[in-house]
C-alpha positions in Angstrom: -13.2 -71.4 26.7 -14.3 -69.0 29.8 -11.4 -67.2 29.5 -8.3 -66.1 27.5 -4.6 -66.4 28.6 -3.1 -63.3 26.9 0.8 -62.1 26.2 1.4 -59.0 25.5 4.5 -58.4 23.3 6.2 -54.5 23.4 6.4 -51.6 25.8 6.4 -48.3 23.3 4.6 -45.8 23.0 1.2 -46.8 22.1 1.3 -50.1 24.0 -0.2 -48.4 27.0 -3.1 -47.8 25.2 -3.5 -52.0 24.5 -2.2 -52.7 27.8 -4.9 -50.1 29.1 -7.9 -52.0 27.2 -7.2 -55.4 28.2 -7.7 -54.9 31.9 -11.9 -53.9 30.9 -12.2 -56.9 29.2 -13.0 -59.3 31.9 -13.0 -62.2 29.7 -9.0 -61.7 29.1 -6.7 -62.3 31.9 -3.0 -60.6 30.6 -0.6 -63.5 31.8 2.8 -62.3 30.1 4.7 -59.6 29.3 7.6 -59.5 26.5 9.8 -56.6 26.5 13.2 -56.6 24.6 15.6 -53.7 25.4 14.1 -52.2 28.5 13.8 -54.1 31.6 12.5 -50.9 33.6 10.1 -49.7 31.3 8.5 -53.9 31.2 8.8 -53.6 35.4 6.5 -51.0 35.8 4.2 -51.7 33.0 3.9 -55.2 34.5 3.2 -53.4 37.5 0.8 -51.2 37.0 -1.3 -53.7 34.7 -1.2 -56.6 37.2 0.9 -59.2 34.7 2.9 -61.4 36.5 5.3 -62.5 34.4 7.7 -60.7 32.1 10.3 -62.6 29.5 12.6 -61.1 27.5 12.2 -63.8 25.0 9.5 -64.8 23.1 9.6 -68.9 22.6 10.3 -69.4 26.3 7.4 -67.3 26.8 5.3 -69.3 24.9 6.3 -72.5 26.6 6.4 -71.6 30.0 2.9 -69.6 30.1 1.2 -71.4 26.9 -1.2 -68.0 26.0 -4.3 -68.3 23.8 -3.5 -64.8 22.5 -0.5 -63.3 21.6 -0.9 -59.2 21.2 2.3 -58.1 19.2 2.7 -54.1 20.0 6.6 -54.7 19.1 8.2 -53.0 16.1 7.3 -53.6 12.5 10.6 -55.2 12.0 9.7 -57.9 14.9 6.4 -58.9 13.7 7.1 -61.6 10.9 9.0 -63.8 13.1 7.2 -63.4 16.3 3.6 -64.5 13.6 5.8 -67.3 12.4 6.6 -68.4 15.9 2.7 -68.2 16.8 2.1 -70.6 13.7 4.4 -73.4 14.6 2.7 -73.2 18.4 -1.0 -72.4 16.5 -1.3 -69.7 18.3 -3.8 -66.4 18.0 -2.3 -62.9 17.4 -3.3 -59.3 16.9 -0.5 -57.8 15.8 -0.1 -53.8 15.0 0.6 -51.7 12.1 2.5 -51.4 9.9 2.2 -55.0 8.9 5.9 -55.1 8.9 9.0 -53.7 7.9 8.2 -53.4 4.2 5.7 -54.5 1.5 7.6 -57.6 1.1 8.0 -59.3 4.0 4.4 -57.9 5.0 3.4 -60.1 2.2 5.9 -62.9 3.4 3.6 -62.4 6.7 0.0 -63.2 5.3 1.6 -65.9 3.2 2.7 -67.5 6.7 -0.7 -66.8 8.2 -2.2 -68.7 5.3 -0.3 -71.7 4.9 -0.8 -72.5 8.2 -4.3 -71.2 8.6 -3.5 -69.2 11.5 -5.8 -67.1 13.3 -4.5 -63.2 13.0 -6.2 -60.1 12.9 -4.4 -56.4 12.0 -4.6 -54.2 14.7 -5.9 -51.5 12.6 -8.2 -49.0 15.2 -9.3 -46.4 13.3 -12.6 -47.8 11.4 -12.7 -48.8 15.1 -13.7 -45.1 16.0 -17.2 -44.4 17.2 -17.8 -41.5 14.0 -16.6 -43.9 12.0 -18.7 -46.8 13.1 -21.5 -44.6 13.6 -20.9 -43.2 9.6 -21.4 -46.7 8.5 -24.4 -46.8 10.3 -26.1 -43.9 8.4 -24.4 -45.3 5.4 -26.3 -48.5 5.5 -29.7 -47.0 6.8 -29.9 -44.6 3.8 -29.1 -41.6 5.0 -27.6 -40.5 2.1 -28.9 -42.4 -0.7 -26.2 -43.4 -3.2 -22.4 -43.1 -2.4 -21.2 -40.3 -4.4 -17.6 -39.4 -2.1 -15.5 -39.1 0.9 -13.3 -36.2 1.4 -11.0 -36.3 4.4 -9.0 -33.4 5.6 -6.5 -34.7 8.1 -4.8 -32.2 10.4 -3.2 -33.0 14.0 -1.1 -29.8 13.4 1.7 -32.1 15.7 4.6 -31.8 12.3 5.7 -28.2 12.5 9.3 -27.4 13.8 12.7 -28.8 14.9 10.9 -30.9 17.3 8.2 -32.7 15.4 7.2 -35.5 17.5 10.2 -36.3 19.4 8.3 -36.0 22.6 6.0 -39.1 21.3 7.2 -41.0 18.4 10.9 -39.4 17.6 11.5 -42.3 15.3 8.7 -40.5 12.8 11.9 -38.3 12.1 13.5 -40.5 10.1 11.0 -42.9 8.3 11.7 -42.8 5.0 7.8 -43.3 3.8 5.9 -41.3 6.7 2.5 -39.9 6.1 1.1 -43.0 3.8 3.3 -45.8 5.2 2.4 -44.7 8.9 -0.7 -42.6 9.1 -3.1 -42.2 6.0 -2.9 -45.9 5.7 -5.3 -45.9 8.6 -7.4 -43.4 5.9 -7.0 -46.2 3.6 -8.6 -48.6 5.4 -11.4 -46.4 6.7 -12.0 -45.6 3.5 -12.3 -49.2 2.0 -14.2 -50.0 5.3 -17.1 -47.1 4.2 -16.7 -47.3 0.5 -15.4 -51.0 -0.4 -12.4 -51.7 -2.4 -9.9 -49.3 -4.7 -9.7 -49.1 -8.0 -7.1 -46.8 -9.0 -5.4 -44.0 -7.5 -3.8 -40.8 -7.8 -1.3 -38.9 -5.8 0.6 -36.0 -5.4 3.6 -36.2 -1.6 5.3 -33.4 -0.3 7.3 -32.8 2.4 7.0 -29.3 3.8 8.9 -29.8 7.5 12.5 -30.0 6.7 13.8 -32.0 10.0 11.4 -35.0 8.3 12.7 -37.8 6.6 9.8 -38.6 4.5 6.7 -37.0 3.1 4.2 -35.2 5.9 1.7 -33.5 3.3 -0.5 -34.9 0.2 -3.4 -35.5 -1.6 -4.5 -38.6 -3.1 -7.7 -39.4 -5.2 -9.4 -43.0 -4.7 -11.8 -44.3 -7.3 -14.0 -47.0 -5.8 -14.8 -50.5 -7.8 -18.5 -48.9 -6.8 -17.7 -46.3 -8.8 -18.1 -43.2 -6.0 -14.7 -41.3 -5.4 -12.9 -40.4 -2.5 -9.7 -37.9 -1.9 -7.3 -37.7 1.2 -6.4 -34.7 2.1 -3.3 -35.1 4.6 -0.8 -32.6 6.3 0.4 -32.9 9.6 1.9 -29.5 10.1 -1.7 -27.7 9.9 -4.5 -28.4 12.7 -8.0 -28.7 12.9 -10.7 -26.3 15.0 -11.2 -28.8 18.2 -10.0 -28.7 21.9 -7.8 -32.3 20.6 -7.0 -32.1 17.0 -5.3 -35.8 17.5 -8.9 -37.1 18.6 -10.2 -37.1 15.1 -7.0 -36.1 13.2 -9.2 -33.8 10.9 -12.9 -33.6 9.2 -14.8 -35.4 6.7 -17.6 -35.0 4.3 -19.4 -37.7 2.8 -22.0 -37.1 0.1 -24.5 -39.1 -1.7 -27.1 -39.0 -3.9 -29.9 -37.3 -0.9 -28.1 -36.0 1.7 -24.4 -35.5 3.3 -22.8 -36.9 6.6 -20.3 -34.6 7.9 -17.7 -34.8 10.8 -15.9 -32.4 12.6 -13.0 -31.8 15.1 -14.7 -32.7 17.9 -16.3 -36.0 17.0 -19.9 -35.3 16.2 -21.5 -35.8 13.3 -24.0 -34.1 11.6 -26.6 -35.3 8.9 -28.2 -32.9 6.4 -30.9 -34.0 3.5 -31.0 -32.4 0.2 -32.2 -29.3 0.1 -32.1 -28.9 3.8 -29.6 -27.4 6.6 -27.1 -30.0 8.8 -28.6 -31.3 11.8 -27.0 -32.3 14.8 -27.0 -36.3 15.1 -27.0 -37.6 18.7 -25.0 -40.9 19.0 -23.0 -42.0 22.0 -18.9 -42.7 22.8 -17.4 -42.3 25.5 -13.8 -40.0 25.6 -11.3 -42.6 26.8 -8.3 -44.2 25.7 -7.5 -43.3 22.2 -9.2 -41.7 20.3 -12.9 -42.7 21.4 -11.4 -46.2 22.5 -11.1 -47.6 19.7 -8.1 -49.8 20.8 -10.8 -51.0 23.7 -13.4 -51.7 20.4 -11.2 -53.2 18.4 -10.1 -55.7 21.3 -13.4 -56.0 22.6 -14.5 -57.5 19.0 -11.6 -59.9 18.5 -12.3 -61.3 21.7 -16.0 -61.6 21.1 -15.3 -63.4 17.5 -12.8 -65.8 19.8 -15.5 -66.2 22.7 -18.3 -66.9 20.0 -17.6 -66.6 16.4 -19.5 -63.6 15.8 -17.9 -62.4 12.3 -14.4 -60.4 12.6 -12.6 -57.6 10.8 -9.4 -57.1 9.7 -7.6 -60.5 9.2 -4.3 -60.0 7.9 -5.1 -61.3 4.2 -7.7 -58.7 4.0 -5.8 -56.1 5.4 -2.7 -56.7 3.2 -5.1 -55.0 0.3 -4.2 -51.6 2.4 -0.4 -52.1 1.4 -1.6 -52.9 -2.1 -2.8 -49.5 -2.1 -0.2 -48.1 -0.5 2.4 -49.2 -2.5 0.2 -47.6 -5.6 -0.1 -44.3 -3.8 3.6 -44.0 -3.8 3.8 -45.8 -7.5 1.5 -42.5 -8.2 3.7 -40.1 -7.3 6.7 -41.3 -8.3 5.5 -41.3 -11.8 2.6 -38.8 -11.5 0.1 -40.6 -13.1 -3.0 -42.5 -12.3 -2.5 -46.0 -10.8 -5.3 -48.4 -11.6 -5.6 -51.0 -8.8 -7.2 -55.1 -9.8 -10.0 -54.5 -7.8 -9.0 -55.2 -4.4 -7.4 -58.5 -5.5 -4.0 -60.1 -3.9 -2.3 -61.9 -6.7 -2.8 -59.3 -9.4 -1.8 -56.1 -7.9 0.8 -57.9 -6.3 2.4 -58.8 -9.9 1.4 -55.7 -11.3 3.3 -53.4 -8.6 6.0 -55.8 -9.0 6.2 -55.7 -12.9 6.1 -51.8 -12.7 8.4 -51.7 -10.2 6.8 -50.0 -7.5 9.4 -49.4 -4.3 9.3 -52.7 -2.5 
């Protein structure tokens, strides 16, 4: 395969940045467009991203243009059926977070992916971010000796006021579950992406702008199978010192057993040894796209998994051990008290959350 036929499904808000991506990636030619309420909107995107053809329908999409990739950017609620259409025609997909709707028919999602061993990756960006990356790096080459924790402060400072987010993503209004379900689950997988799996959790939500529907502060403590710990620090109302507090979304310090990796507002990193003052660490990224394109990375890397099977990250099965922990953070709060976690695997948190039940 020299190249890949890709349809693009969705036209919100942060399609632009997928859209955006797949036009550097020379390898991909966008063939299709699906929109489904507005025709406009689909028009100009299809315009200004060279796609030819636009559908307001999914199957006859798939017919007609017969893509190698399908890149779902629709709604949560759209995404199970548009995965079990791409199953029957064994086709590809990325396809955005959240999973789904809700921790059910997310699971009802991996469960199609499986039976009919179809290729799908979560379109989950953030360990896709060059500090993050870059953090791994150290991680690996020493830098800190043993893993001791990860603290993240997160603070876009975008949640205060009347008219929190309604010129970007006004449906964050009303979402029930809000800063776990939609934004520190990113946290959650950055975290199992540095640290490796959960075991337990604890949590304490609040919700501190009125106008929101759902919780936009908390704090929740990870403890790693490794044993190192790890606490999220979230509130959207507050910011962070750096010219774009939504380029980072906050700070973080890691620590280990020689030395500490710590990031700031502005994307650097800097490393320190024990005993001794931080040091600047020179690594490159490049200020594009979102958040140090890591939508453009993210692609990039299924594409070069499809083009050559290098290894790839994020299939949906192992992603669905985010909503595992998810669903535990919320169990957590609800009940205030620590929820232990089966070690990262599927069938037994699944039965456990159920058995206690956690808010399906």
């Amino acid at each position: 395969m020299s190249t890949i036929k890709l349809a693009i499904i969705g036209t919100g808000f942060f399609s632009q940045y997928h859209y955006e991506a797949w036009t550097r990636i020379p390898e991909v030619h966008p063939a299709a467009l699906v929109y489904s309420t507005n025709a406009k909107r689909a028009a100009e995107f299809a315009k200004k991203y060279g796609i030819s053809k636009i559908f307001d329908d999914v199957e006859s999409m798939i017919q007609i243009v017969q893509p190698d990739l399908i890149d779902i950017v629709s709604p949560p609620e759209t995404h199970l059926p548009i995965v079990e259409m791409a199953a029957r025609y064994k086709i590809p997909v990325i396809t955005q977070k959240p999973l789904s709707e809700n921790f059910h028919t997310a699971r009802q999602l991996v469960d199609v992916v499986r039976k009919n061993n179809t290729f799908a990756v979560t379109h989950e960006n953030w360990r896709f971010k060059p500090w993050f990356r870059e953090a791994a790096k150290l991680i690996e080459q020493g830098a800190v000796g043993d893993l001791y924790s990860v603290n993240f402060r997160m603070r876009p400072g975008d949640g205060q006021g009347p008219n929190a987010y309604l010129d970007r993503q006004p449906y964050f209004q009303k979402m029930p579950r809000f800063l776990i379900h939609e934004t520190a689950i990113h946290m959650v997988d950055v975290f199992r992406f540095l640290f490796g799996e959960v075991a337990a959790v604890t949590a304490r939500l609040r919700r501190l702008n009125p106008v929101i529907a759902g919780e936009d502060a908390g704090i929740v403590v990870f403890d790693f199978t490794s044993g190192a710990a790890g606490i999220y620090d979230g509130n959207r109302l507050s910011d962070v010192d750096a010219e774009n507090p939504r380029l980072t979304m906050g700070e973080m310090l890691i620590e280990g057993s020689s030395g500490q990796i710590k990031l700031d507002g502005y994307g650097q990193l800097y490393v320190r040894n024990m005993g001794r003052p931080f040091r600047l660490h020179q690594y490159t990224w490049e200020n594009r796209g979102y958040s140090g394109d890591c939508v453009y990375a993210l692609q990039r890397h299924v594409i070069d998994h499809l083009m050559t099977g290098s290894p790839v990250e994020n299939r949906v099965a192992d992603y669905f051990n985010n909503l595992i922990v998810e669903q535990a953070i919320y169990q957590s709060d609800a009940e205030g008290r620590r929820i232990l976690i089966d070690g990262g695997a599927h069938v037994p948190s699944i039965k456990m959350l159920e058995e206690q039940r956690a808010c399906i």
